[in-house]
matplotlib code that plots the C-alpha trace (Angstrom):
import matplotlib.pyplot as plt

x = [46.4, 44.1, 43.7, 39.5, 40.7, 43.4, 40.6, 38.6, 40.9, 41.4, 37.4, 37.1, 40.1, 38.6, 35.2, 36.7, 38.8, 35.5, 33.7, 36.8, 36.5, 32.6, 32.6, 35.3, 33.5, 30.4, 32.3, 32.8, 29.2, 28.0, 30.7, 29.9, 26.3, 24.8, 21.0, 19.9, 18.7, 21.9, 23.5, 20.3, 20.9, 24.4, 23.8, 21.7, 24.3, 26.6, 24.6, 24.8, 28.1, 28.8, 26.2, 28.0, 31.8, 30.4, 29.2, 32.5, 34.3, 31.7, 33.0, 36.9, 36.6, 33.8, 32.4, 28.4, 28.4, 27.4, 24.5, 22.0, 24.0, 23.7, 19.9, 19.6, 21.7, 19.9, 16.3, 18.4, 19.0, 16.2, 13.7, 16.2, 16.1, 11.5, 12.3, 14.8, 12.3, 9.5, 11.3, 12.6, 8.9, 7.0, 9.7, 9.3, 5.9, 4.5, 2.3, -1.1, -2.6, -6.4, -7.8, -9.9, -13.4, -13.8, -15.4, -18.9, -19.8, -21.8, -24.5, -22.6, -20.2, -20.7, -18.9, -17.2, -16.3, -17.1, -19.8]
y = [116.2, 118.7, 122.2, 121.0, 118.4, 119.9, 123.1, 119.6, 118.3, 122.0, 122.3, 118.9, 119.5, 122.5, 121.3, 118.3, 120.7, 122.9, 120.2, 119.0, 122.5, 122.6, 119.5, 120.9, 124.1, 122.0, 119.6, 123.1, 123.8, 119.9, 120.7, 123.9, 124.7, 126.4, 124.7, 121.0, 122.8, 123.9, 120.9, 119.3, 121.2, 120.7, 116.8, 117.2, 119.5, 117.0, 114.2, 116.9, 117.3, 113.5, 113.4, 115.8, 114.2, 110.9, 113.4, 114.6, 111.0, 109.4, 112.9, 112.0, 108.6, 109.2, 105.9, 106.2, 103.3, 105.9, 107.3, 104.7, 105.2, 108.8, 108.8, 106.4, 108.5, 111.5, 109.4, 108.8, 112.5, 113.6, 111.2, 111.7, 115.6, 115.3, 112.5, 115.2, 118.5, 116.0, 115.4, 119.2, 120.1, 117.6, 118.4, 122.7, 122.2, 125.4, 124.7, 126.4, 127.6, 127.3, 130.5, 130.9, 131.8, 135.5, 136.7, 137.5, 140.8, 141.4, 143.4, 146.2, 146.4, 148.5, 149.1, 151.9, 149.3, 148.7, 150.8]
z = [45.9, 44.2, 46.1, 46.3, 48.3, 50.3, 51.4, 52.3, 54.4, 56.3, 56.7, 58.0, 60.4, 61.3, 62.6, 64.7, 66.2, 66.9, 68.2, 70.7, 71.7, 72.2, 74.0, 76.5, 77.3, 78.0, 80.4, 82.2, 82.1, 83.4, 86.4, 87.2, 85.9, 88.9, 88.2, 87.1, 84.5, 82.9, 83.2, 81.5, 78.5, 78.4, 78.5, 75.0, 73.5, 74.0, 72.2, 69.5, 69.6, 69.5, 66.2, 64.7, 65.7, 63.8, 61.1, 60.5, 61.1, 58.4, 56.3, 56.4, 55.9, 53.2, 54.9, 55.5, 58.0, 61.1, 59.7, 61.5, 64.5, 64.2, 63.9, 67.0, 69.0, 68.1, 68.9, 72.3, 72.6, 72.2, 74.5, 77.4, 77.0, 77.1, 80.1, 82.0, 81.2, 82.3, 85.8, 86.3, 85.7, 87.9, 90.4, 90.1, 90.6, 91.9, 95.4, 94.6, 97.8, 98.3, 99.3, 102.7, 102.5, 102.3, 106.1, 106.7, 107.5, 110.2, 111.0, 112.7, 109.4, 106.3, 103.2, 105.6, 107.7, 111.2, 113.5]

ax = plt.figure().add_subplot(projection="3d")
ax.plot(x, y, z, "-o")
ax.set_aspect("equal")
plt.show()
């Protein structure tokens, strides 16, 4: 084995082991987030990290049969992330208050205010 393919092997290692790693912390993060939104985001890193686990399995085994898979789960990713902003959004709404009608001043008012 050639020392190219040996610092392959170590790089390739490497990254699976990072993204094991990511995808733990983010499990923390979906169980503790303190908003829906945090555990939104978490949800779409994850898809990420799953593209990117395929990315490095298709890598290893120098196999490019999870490249279409890849692209649908990123289409997957990325229509649930607009359909979960879309439902945060609708759902922080903020309640716009009509204003009242200013009063009318009287005839015993001026701008000094009243008589």
């Amino acid at each position: 084995m050639s020392a190219l393919h040996q610092v392959d092997r170590i790089l390739l290692t490497a990254a699976v082991v990072l993204v094991l790693v990511a995808g733990l912390l983010l499990l923390v993060r979906i169980w503790r987030g303190p908003s829906m939104l945090d555990r939104a985001i978490s949800l779409d890193v994850i898809a990420a990290l799953i593209i990117a686990g395929l990315g490095a399995k298709s890598a290893v085994a120098l196999d490019p049969f999870y490249f279409p898979i890849m692209m649908v789960l990123a289409f997957l990713g990325f229509t649930g992330s607009v359909g979960i902003a879309r439902f945060i959004a609708v759902r922080d709404r903020p309640v716009v208050a009509v204003p009242s009608p200013a009063p009318v001043r009287g005839a015993d008012e001026t701008k000094e205010g009243p008589k």
